[in-house]
VEXTOR-89787 format. One record per residue (C-alpha): residue number from 0; x, y, z. Coordinates in steps of 0.2 Angstrom, whole numbers, always signed. Layout:
PT   k    c1    c2    c3
PT NUM     X     Y     Z
...
END
This chain:
PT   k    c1    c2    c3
PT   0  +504  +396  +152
PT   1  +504  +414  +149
PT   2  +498  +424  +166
PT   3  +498  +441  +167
PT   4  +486  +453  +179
PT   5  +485  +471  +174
PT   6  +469  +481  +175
PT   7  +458  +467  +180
PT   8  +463  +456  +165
PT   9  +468  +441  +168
PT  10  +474  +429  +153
PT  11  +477  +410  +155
PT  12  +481  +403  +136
PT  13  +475  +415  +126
PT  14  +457  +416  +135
PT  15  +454  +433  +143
PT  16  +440  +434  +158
PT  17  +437  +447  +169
PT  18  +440  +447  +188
PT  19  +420  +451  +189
PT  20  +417  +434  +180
PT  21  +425  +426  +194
PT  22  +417  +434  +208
PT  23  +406  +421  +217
PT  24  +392  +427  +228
PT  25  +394  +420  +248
PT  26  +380  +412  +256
PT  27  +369  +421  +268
PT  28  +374  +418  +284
PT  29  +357  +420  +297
PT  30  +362  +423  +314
PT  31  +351  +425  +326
PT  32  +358  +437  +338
PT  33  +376  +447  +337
PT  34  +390  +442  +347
PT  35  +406  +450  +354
PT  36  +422  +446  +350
PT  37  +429  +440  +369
PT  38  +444  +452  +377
PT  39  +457  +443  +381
PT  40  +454  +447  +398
PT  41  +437  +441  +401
PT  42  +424  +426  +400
PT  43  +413  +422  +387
PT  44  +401  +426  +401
PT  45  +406  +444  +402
PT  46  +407  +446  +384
PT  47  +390  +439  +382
PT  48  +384  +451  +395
PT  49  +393  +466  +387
PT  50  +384  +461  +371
PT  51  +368  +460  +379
PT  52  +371  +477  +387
PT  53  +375  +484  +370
PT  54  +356  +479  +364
PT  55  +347  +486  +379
PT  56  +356  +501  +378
PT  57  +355  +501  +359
PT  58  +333  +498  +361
PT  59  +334  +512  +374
PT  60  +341  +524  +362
PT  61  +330  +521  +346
PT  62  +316  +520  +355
PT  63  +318  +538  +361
PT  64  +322  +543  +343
PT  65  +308  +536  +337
PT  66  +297  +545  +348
PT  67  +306  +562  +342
PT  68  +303  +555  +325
PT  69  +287  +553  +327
PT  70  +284  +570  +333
PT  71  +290  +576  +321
PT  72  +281  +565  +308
PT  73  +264  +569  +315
PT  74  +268  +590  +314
PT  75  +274  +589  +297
PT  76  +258  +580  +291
PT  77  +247  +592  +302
PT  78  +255  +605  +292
PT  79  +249  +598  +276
PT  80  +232  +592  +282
PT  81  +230  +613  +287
PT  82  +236  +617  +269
PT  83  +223  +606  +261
PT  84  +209  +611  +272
PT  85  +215  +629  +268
PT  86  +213  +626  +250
PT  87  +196  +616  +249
PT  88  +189  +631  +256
PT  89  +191  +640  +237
PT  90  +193  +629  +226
PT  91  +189  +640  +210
PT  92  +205  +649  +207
PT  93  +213  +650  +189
PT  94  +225  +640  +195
PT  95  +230  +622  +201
PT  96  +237  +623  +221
PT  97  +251  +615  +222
PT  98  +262  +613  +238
PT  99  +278  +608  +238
PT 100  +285  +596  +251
PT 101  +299  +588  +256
PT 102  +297  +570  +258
PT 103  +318  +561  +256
PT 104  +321  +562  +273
PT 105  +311  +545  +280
PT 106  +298  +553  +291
PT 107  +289  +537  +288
PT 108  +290  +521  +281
PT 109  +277  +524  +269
PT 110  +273  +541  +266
PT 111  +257  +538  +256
PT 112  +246  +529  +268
PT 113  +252  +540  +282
PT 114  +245  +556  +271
PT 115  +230  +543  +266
PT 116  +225  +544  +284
PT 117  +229  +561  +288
PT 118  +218  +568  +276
PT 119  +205  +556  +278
PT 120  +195  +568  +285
PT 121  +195  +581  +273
PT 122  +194  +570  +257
PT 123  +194  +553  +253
PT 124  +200  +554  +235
PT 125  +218  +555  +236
PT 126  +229  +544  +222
PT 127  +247  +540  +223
PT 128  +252  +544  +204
PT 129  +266  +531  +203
PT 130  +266  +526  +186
PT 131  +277  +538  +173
PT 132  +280  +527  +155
PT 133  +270  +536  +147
PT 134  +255  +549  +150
PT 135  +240  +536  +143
PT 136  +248  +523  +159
PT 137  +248  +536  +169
PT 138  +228  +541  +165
PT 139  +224  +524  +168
PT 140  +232  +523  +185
PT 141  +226  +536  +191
PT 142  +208  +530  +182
PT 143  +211  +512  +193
PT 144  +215  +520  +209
PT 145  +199  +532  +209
PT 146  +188  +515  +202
PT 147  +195  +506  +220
PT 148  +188  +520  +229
PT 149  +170  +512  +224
PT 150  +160  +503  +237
PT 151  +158  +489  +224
PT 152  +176  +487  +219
PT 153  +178  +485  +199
PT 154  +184  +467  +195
PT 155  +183  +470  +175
PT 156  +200  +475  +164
PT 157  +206  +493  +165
PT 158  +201  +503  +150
PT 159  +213  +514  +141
PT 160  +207  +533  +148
PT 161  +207  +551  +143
PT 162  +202  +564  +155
PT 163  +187  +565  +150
PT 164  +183  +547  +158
PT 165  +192  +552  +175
PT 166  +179  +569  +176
PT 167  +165  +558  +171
PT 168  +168  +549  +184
PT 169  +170  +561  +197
PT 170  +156  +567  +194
PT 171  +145  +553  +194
PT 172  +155  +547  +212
PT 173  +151  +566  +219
PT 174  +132  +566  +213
PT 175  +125  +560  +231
PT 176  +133  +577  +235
PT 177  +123  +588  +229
PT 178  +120  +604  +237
PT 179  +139  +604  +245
PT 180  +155  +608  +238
PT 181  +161  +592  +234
PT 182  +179  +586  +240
PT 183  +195  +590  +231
PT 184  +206  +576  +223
PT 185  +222  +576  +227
PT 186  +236  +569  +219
PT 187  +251  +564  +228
PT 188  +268  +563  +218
PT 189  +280  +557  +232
PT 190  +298  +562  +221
PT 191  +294  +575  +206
PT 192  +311  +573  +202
PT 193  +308  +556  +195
PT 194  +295  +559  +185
PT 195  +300  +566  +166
PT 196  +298  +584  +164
PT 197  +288  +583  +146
PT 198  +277  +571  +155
PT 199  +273  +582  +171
PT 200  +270  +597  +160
PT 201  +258  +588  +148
PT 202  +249  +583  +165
PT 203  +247  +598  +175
PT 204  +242  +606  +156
PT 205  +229  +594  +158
PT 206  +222  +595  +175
PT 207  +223  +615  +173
PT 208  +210  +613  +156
PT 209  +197  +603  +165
PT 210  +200  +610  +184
PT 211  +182  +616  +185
PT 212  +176  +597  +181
PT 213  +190  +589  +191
PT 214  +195  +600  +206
PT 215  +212  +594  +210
PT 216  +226  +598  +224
PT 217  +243  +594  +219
PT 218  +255  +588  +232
PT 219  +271  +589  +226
PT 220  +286  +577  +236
PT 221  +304  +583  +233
PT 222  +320  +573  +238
PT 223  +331  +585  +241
PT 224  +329  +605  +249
PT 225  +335  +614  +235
PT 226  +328  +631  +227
PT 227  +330  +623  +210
PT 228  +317  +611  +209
PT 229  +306  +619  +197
PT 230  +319  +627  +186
PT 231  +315  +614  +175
PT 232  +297  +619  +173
PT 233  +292  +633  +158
PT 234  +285  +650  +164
PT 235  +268  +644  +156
PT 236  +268  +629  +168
PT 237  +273  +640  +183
PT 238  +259  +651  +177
PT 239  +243  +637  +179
PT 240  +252  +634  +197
PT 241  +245  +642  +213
PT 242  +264  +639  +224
PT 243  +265  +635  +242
PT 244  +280  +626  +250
PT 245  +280  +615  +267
PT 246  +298  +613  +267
PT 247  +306  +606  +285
PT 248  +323  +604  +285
PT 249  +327  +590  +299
PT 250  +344  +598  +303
PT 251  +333  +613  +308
PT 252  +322  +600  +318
PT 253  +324  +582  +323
PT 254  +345  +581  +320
PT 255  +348  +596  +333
PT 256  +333  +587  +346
PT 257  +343  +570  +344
PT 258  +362  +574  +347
PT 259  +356  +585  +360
PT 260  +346  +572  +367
PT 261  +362  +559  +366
PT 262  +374  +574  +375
PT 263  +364  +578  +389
PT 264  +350  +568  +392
PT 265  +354  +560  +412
PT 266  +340  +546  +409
PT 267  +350  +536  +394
PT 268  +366  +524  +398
PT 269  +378  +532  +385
PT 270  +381  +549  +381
PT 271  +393  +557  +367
PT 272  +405  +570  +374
PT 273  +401  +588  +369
PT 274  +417  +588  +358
PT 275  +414  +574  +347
PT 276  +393  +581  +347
PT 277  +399  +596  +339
PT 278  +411  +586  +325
PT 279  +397  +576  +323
PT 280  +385  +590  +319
PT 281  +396  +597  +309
PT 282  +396  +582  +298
PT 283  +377  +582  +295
PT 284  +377  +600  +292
PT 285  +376  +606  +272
PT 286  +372  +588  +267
PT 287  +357  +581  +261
PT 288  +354  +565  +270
PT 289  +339  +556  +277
PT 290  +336  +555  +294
PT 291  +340  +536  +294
PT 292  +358  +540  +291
PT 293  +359  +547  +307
PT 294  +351  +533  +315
PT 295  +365  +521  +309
PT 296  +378  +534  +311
PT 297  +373  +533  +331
PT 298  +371  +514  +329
PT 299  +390  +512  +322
PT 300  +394  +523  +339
PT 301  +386  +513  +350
PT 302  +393  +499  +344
PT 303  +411  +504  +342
PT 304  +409  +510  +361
PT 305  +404  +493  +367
PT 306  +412  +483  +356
PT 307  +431  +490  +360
PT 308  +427  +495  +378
PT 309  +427  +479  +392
PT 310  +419  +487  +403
PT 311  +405  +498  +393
PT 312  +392  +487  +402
PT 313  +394  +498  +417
PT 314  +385  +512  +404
PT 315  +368  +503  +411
PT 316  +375  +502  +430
PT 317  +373  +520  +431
PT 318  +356  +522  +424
PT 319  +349  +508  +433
PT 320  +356  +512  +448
PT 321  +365  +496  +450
PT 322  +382  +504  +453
PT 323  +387  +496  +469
PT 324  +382  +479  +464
PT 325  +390  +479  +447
PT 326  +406  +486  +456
PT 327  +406  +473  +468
PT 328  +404  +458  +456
PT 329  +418  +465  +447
PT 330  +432  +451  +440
PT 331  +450  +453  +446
PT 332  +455  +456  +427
PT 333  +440  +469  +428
PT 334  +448  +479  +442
PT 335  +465  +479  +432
PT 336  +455  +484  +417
PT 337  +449  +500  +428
PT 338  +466  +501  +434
PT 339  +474  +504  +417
PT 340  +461  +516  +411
PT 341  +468  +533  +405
PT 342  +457  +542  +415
PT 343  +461  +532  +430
PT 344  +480  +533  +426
PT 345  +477  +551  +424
PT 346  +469  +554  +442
PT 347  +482  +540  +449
PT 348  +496  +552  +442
PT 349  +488  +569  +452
PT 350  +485  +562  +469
PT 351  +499  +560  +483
PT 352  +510  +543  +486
PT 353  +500  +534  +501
PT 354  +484  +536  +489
PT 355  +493  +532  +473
PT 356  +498  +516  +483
PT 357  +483  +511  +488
PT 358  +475  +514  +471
PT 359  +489  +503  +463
PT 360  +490  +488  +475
PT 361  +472  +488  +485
PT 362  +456  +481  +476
PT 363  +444  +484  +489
PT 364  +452  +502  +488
PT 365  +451  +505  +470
PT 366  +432  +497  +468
PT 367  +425  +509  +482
PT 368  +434  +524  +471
PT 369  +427  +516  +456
PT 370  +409  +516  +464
PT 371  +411  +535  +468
PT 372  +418  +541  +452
PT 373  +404  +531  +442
PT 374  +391  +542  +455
PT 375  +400  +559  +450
PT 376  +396  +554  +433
PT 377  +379  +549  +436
PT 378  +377  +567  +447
PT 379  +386  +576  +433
PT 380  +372  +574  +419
PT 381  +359  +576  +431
PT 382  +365  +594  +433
PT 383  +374  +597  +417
PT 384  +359  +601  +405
PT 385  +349  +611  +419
PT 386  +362  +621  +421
PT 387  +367  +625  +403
PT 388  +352  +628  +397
PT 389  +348  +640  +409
PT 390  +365  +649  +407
PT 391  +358  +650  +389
PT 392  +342  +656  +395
PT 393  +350  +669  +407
PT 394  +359  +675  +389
PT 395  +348  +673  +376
PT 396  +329  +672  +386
PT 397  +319  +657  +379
PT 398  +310  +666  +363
PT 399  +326  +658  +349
PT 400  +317  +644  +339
PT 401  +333  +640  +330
PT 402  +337  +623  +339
PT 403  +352  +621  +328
PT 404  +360  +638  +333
PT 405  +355  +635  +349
PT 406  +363  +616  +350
PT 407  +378  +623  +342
PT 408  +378  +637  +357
PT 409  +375  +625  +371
PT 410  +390  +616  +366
PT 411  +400  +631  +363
PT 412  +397  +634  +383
PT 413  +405  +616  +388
PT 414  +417  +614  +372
PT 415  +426  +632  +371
PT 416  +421  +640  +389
PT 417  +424  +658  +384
PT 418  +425  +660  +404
PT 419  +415  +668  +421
PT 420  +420  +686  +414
PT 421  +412  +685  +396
PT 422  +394  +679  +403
PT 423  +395  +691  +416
PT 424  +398  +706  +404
PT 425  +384  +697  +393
PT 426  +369  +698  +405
PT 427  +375  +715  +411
PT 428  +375  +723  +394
PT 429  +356  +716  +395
PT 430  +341  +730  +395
PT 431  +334  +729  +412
PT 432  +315  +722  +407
PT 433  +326  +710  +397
PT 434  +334  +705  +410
PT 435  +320  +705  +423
PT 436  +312  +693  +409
PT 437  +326  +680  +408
PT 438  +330  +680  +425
PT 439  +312  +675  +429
PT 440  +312  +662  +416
PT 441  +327  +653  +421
PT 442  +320  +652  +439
PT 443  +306  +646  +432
PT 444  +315  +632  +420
PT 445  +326  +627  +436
PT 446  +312  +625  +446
PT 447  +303  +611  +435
PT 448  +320  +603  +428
PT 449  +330  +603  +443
PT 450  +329  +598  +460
PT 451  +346  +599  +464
PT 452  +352  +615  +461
PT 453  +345  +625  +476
PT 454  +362  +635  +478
PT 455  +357  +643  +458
PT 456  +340  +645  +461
PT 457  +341  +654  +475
PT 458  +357  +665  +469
PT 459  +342  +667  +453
PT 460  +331  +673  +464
PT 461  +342  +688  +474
PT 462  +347  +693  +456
PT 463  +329  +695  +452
PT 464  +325  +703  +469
PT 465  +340  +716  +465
PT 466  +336  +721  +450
PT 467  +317  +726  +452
PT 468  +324  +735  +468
PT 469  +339  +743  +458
PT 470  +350  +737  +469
PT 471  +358  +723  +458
PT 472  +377  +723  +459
PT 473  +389  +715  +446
PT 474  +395  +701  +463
PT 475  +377  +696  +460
PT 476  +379  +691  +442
PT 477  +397  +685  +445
PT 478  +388  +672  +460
PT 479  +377  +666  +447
PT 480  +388  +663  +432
PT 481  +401  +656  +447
PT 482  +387  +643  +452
PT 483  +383  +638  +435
PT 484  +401  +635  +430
PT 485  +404  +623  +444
PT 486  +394  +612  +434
PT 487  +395  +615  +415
PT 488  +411  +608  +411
PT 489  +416  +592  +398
PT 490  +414  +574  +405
PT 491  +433  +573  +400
PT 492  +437  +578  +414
PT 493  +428  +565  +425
PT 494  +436  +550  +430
PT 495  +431  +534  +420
PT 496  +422  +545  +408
PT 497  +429  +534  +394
PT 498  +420  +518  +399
PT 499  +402  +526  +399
PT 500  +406  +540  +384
PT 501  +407  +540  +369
PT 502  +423  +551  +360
PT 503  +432  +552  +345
PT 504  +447  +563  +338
PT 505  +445  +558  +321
PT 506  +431  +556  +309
PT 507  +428  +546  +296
PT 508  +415  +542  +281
PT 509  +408  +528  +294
PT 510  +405  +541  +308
PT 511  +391  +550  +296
PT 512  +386  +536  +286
END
């Protein structure tokens, strides 16, 4: 028997067959819930728990980003709804409006209906041109979404269609209107880059011919930002379209709102470290991804944090407030799992021999330092976004709408801490009404986001009182930026940061998905 592998061949007596003719699709497995592999150091028990922890934490998470999502989802539809509206109100221009749109990053499961209903208001005849074979099946889809519009739906066969048969009847469905302008039609095509380009330009060649018969809005879905999307279109094309663009790039939006949300944000049970925010963000940055790519990226976190760490269900100890008790309940292999902890080894290294000693050999020691490290965490990011934003408001003042620059720049204060001396030469290079006007809308933010820093507010407020008075000094400023620092530093720092957050060193394709 001749047997001989080499570029995916392999022959047995003469018969060649490919490996793909081998392959053999597996089952589908259905499990009902995922599971933990169990460390070798604890219980089923625990590793169930840990699992269950994961998917609380997990719900917690998305649930906030769909929220963000959605904000973001109802804006950009607004927008569009306004654009509409705008449009209806002259609808006799030589040419077709047209708005471009960007719809490839998943604002919503289906974009279509969520248009439908946001533009229910202004018109009720919008069609989804779907259909792209050829321009008569596209005139008789079109044709058969405007016939399902009728009270009495139409139950007969679709008939082949011209345009002449789509303005007949428009105008026979708008009679009851007379003596009002009647409403627009807009046609949505969710992805213009799918749709052949001698077929869209025979289209919009037609609507532009019959526009006073058929007045039409043209919204126009693209899948990627680009500035060449309508390269492909000929100058007499461009010429029968009335341009307008509602382009929202979510790394300019809902990607900046997210990973500061996961960095800073006190009420969640997991947190990324600024570093590895900052790496991330760089990842998504230049690239054209949906916004469910970052979902799943954040997913493959979470689940790489629990699933390696033994003792991430303490992540949820801290934002329930259950620190004590879950310390308490802690396993004698637990305790040695804190133990050997780099952090923990780290700080067990910097303290002197009685207190190493006890660290080392007394478990009712190290649980009562455990319970206060896990509280320094939890009083870290309560005071760790208050007081970096308003360091950046002290800077900058609140007027930048450029959440990614901003993003990148509240990080830049934790990640590369330029030091006391450069903010101080920063706010004292500031005009004086500039100044006078971020100094009183930091004391403002810190008021409503912070209880706890008394000690900046008040230093906030004698800057203020100095400078209407001219008798702010440079030790003023220097107090500020000194009180601020104390609490913007990275949770790398912090003892048993690694067990409640989330760090990389290296990336790889799976981080960005």
């Amino acid at each position: 028997m001749n047997n001989r592998r080499g570029c995916g061949i392999m022959e047995l007596e003469g018969l060649s067959l490919t490996k793909g003719c081998l392959a053999v699709a597996p089952k589908k497995v259905q499990q009902s819930s995922i599971s933990f592999t169990k460390h070798p150091s604890e219980t089923e028990k625990e590793a169930q728990r840990r699992c269950q922890k994961y998917q609380k934490c997990l719900t917690q998470i998305e649930g906030k980003i769909d929220d963000l999502m959605k904000e973001f989802e109802d804006g950009y539809h607004n927008d569009i709804k306004d654009y509409v509206s705008s449009v209806r109100q002259d609808l006799t221009l030589p040419r077709i409006p047209a708005c471009v749109f960007n719809g490839g990053f998943d604002v919503s499961v289906n974009l279509f209906d969520k248009l439908k209903e946001s533009l229910s208001s202004i018109t009720s005849i919008i069609v989804n041109v779907q259909v792209y074979s050829s321009m008569k099946a596209l005139m008789k889809d079109i044709f058969q979404q405007l016939l399902s519009l009728e009270e009495e739906a139409y139950t007969g066969s679709i008939p082949d269609c011209s345009i002449s048969t789509i303005c007949d009847w428009y105008r026979s469905y708008t009679i009851s209107d007379a003596g009002q302008s009647p409403p627009p039609v807009v046609l949505v095509i969710e992805c213009i880059e799918s749709v052949p380009v001698p077929l869209l330009t025979e289209l919009l060649l037609i609507l532009h011919s019959r526009l006073q018969e058929f007045p039409v809005i043209l919204l126009l879905g693209v899948r990627a930002v680009h500035n060449g999307f309508g390269l492909n279109f000929t100058p007499s094309i461009l010429s029968v379209l009335k341009w307008d663009m509602i382009i929202k790039d979510p790394l300019q939006s809902i990607i900046p709102k997210t990973l500061e949300m996961l960095c800073f944000d006190s009420s969640l049970p997991f947190h990324f470290t600024p570093s590895f925010t900052h790496s991330l963000l760089g990842g998504f940055e230049g690239q054209l991804l949906p916004i469910a790519n970052l979902k799943k990226s954040i997913q493959y976190h979470l689940l790489e944090h629990f699933y390696w760490q033994p003792l991430s269900f303490l992540c949820d100890s801290i934002s329930s407030g259950t620190i004590r008790k879950d310390i308490k309940s802690l396993s004698k292999d637990q305790v040695e799992m804190i133990r050997s902890s780099p952090s923990m080894m780290s700080y067990v290294e910097s303290v002197d021999f009685e207190e190493r000693k006890a660290l080392l050999q007394d478990d009712s020691h190290l649980k009562a330092k455990a319970e206060e490290f896990l509280k320094d965490i939890q009083l870290f990011y309560q005071s760790l976004e208050p007081a970096v934003k308003t360091l950046y408001i002290l800077v900058y003042g609140k007027t930048s709408k450029d959440k990614l620059a901003k993003l990148k720049m509240l990080l830049s204060y934790i990640t590369d801490s330029q030091g006391k001396d450069f903010y101080v030469q920063a706010v004292k290079l500031l005009d004086e009404t500039v100044l006078q006007r971020n100094l009183h809308e930091s004391i403002t933010y810190i008021t409503a986001a912070c209880s706890n820093l008394s000690d900046i507010l008040k230093a906030l407020q004698d800057c203020l009182s100095g400078s209407k008075e001219g008798t702010l000094s440079t030790e003023h400023i220097s107090t500020v930026i000194d009180l601020l620092m104390t609490h913007i530093h990275s949770p790398q720092r912090l003892t048993l940061h690694d067990v409640v957050c989330y760090d990389s060193n290296k990336m790889t394709p799976y981080h960005i998905l």
